[in-house]
N, C-alpha and C positions, 0 to 999 in steps of 0.2 A: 316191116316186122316190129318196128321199135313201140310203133304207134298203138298198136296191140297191149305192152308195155306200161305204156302210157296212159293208157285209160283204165287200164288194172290199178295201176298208182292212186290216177285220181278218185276210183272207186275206193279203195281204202282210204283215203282222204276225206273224202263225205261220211263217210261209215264213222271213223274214225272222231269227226269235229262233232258227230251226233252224238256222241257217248257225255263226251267230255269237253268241254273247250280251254285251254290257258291261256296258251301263246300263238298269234301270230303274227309270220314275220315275213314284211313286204320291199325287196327293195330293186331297185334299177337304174340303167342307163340309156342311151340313145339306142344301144343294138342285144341287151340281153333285162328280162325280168326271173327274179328268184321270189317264189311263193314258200314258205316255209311253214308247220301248224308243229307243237312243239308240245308236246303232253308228258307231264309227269304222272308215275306209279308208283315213287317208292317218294318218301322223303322223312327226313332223319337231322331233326333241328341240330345245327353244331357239325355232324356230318355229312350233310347234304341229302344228294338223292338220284334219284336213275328217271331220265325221260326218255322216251320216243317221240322220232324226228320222222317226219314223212312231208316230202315237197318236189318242186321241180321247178329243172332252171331251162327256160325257155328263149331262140338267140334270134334276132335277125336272117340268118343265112336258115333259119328251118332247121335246128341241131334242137335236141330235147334232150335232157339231163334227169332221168327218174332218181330221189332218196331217200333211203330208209333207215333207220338209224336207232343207235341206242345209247345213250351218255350216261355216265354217272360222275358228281362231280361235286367239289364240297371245298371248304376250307384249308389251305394250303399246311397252315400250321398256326399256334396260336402266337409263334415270334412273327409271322407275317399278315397282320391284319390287312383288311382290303387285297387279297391275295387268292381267287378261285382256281384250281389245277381240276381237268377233268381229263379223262381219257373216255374211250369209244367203238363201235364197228357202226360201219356205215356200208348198205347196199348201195352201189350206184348202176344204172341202165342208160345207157347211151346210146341214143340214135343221130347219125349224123348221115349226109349223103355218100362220105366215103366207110365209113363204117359204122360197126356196131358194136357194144363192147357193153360188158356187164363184167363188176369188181366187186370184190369183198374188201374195205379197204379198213386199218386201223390206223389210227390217231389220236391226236391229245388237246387240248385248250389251256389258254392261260389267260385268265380274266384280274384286271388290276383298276382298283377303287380307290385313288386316294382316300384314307379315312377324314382329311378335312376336306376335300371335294366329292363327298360320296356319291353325287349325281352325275358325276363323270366316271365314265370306263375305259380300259384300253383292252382289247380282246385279238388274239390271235389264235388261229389253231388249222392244223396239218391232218392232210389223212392220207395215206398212202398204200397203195395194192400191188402187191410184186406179184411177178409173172405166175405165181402159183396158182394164186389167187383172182389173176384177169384172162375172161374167158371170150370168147368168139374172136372178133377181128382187134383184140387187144395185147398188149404185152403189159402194159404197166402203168398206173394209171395212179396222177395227185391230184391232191387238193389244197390251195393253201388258202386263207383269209385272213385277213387286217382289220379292225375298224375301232374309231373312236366311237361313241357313242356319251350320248347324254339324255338324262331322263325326265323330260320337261315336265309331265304329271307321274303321279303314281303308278300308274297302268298304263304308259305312255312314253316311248324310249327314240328318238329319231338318232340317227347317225351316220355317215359317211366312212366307207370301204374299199377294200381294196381286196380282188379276186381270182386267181388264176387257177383254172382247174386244165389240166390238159394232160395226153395220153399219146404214150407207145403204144407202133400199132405193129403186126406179127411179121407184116410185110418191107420194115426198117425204117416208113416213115414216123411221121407226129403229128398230133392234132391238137389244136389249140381249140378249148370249148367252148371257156370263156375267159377272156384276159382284160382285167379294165377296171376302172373305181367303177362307184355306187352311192346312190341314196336311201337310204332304209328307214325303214320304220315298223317298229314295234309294239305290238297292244299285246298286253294282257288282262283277262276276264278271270 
């Protein structure tokens, strides 16, 4: 059923990279890859802006991870230079061999830029879907990520992460989807 899903996703993916291109953002491990294409619509020098996120995270054991998403995100304040706060909703579509599970999940980001290392980041951000909000064979479903990041070219961002997304399921188990660092890499057009 999921797979279905799944090529719905990648279909707005292609549609999607055809309009516009910015961002995108590739990273991996030995048993999961995260394809991520990252387009802005709104933006607002000083106060940021609002993108959509559409990707999928693909595991070793055959689990697929569909995301859709929408950020808006901007300047923390002006007492905290190199300081990004963004909040979010985010579709997620899960298919794994024990379940299925589709979430509406909210969340938030905090990106920090030494202002004398500006080419270095530290980025964290949470999203999480309570039982309202997760439907089919789910009960509750997170997301968390970590990563350092450094910006070698201008258009060009590589870094190392850390990711665990995993979910309540209605039946009292858990499903771990994806648990583990990463290597990423970043282009923007």
């Amino acid at each position: 059923m999921f797979k279905r899903y799944a090529l719905f996703l990648g279909l707005v993916l292609m549609t999607t990279s055809a309009v516009k291109a910015d961002t995108l953002d590739l990273n991996l491990n030995n048993d999961s890859v995260q394809l991520l294409y990252i387009s802005p619509f709104t933006s607002d020098e000083g106060l940021g802006g609002a993108s959509l996120e559409v990707g999928m995270v693909y595991t070793e054991a055959d689990d697929y991870l569909g995301i859709i998403g929408l950020d808006i995100k901007g300047e923390a304040g002006s007492g905290s230079p190199g300081l990004i706060a963004g909040v979010g909703v985010r579709g997620y579509g899960v298919g794994t061999n024990r379940a299925d599970i589709g979430a509406l999940a909210i969340g938030g980001l905090l990106q920090y830029s030494p202002p004398s290392l500006s080419r270095l980041g530290i980025v964290g951000q949470i999203y999480y879907s309570p039982e309202i909000l997760t439907f089919m064979d789910g009960e509750h479903l997170q997301s968390a990520e970590f990563r350092v990041e450094y910006k070698v070219l201008t258009q060009a961002v590589v870094y190392l992460g850390y990711r665990n997304i995993d979910a309540d399921l209605d039946n009292g188990g858990s499903i771990d989807i994806d648990d583990g660092g990463h290597l990423g890499l970043r282009f923007m057009f």
